[in-house]
N, C-alpha and C positions, 0 to 999 in steps of 0.2 A: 453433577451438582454445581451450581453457580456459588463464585468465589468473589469477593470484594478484596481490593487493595488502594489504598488511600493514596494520592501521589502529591509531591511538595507542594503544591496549592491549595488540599486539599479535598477536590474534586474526586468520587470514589470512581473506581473502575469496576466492572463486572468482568471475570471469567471464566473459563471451562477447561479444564484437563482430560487430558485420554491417555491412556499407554504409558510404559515403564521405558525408561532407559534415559541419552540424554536430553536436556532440555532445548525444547526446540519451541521456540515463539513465533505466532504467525500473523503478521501484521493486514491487515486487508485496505483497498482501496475504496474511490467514494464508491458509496451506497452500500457499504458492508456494515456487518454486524459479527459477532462472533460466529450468529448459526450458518452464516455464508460460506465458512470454512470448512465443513461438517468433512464434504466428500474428501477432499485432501487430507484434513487433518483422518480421518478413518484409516486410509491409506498411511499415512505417518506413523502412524501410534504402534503401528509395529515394530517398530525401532527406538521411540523415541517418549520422552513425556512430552506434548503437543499443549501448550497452550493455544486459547484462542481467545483475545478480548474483543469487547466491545472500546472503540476508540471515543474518547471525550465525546459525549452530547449524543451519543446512540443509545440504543436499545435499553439497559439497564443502569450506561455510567452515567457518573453527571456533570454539569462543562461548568467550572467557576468562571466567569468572563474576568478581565478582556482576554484573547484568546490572543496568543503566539505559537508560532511553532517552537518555538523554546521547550511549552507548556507539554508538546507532543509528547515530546525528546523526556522530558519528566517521567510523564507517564510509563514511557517505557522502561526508563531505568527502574520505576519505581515496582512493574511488574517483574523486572528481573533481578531484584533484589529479593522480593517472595518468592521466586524460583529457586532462589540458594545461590543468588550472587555473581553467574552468567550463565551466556547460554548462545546457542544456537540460533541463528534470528533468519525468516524467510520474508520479506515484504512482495506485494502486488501493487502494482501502477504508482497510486499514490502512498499507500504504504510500503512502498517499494523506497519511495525516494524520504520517505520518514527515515524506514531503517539505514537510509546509506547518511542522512543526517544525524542520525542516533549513533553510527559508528565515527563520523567525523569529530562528534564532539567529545569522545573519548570516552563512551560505553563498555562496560565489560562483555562488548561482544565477542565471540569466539571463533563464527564463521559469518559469513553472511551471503544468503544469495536474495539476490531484486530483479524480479521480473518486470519488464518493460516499466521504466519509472518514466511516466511521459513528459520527456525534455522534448517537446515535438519543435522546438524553434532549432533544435541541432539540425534539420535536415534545410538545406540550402533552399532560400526564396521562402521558408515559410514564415509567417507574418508574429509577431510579438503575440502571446495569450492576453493584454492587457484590455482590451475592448472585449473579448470574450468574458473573461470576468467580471468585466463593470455592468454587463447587460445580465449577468445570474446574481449578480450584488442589486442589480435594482428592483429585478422580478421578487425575489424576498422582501426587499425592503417594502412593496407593493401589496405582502402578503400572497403573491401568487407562485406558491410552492409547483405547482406542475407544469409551470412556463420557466420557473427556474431549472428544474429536471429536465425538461426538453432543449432548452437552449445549451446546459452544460452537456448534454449526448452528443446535440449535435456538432458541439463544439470540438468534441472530440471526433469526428469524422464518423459520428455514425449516419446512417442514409435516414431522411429524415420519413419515409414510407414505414423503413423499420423500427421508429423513434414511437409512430402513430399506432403500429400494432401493438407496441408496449405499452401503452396507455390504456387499453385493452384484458391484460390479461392479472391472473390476481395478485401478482406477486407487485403490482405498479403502487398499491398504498400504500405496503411496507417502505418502497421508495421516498415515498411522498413525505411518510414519517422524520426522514432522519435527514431530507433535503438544507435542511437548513446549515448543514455542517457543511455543506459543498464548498462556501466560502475555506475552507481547513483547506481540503484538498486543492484551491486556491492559492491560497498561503503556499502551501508549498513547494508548487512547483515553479510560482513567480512570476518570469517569463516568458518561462520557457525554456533558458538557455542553460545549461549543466554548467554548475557552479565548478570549475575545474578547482582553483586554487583551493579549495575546503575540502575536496573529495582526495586531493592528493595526500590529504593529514590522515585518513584512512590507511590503516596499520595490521587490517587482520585480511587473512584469506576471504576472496570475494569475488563472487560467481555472478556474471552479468546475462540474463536469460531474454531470449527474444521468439517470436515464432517464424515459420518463416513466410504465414500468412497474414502475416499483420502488416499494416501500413510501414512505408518508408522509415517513418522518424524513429521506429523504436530499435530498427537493427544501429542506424547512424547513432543514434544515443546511447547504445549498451555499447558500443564502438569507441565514443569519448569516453563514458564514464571507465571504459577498462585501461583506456589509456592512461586516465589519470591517476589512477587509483594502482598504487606499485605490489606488483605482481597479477592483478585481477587477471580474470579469462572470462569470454564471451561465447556462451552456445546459442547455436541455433536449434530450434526443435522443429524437425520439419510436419507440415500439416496444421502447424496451429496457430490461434490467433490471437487477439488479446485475452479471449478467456480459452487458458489452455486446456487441456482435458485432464483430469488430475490422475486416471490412468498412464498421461504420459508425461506429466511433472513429477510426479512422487520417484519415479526411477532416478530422473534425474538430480534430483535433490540428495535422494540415499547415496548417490553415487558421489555426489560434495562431500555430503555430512561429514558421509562414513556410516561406517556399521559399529554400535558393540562388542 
């Protein structure tokens, strides 16, 4: 059953719960929705109550402008305040680098693990995201959603063969729908470069997750962020890539959390 929560702007949120036990929230990167989450969160919910929302201006929430990352950070506190006041928190890519934002700025979070949050300019010689961005900021501005969705993939190092075949298949509208957030996931990552001095104000247990098939920047970036961040620790999962297989994340997660 889909759940609304109102967050200090009052922009509502849409979510979904599964499973008893403690409260674990699951933040999604661009192009997610809460039902993005399904196979992880299935896997979770046997230990856990598993939130999943829909992030501002997706699927069922709804986005008050102007938009800050501030605005994110709201929302999350505001779902984990309907949780019962903390929780457990997993982010991916770009909700990876929300939740390690949402715990800098002094969230009642509890644990936290972020899988690959793409600070891709932590890896030596790589170039600023700022012309990246400005060329997915123009294509919206353009009205042209699926050159903004192709230019942000491939911005992200995906091979632009495999960019074409997505365009393709049916799950590419659902994409097209929610493109317009991309600017968020924007916002948030900046320019790239891990925000050390912020992340050091991070105060809870924090699991830095990488694959071992994924591109250079995200081992080098879970590498800084664990540096900064006092006590973190950095796994590697071997065999995967930015999208892990949630057969072999969920282990690792239960094994942060914890069990009941």
């Amino acid at each position: 059953m889909t759940r609304t929560v109102k967050s200090a702007d009052g922009s509502t949120l849409a979510y979904e719960t599964r499973g008893t036990g403690p409260v674990l929230i699951l933040v999604g990167g661009a192009f997610s929705t809460r039902q993005s989450a399904g196979a992880i969160a299935s896997l979770l919910a046997a230990n856990y109550r598993v939130y999943a929302y829909d992030r501002r201006g997706r699927g069922d929430s709804t986005d008050i402008q102007p938009y800050a990352v501030e605005r994110e950070v709201e929302d999350l506190a505001a779902l984990i305040e309907a949780a019962g006041g903390s929780a457990l928190v997993y982010g991916h890519s770009s909700g990876a680098v929300l939740a390690l934002e949402a715990a800098a700025a002094g969230l009642p979070i509890t644990r936290l693990a972020a899988y690959e949050p793409p600070y891709t300019a932590a890896e030596p010689g790589s170039p600023s995201l700022d012309g990246w961005g400005q060329s997915v900021h123009a294509a919206l501005d353009a009205g042209d959603r699926e050159r903004a969705a192709v230019l942000f993939m491939e911005g992200t190092g995906a091979d632009p063969a495999a960019v074409e075949g997505m365009t393709q298949l049916p799950f590419w509208p659902g994409m097209l729908a929610i493109a317009h957030t991309l600017p968020y996931d924007l916002a948030l990552v900046g320019g790239g470069s891990v925000p050390i001095e912020r992340f050091h104000r991070i105060a809870v247990p924090t699991l830095l997750l990488h694959g071992r098939n994924s591109p250079a920047w995200a081992g080098i970036a879970g590498s800084v962020i664990a540096e900064a961040i006092p006590g973190a620790r950095q796994v590697t999962l071997e065999g995967q890539d930015h999208a892990a297989d949630p057969a072999v994340l969920a282990p690792a997660l239960v094994e942060f959390f914890g069990t009941p």
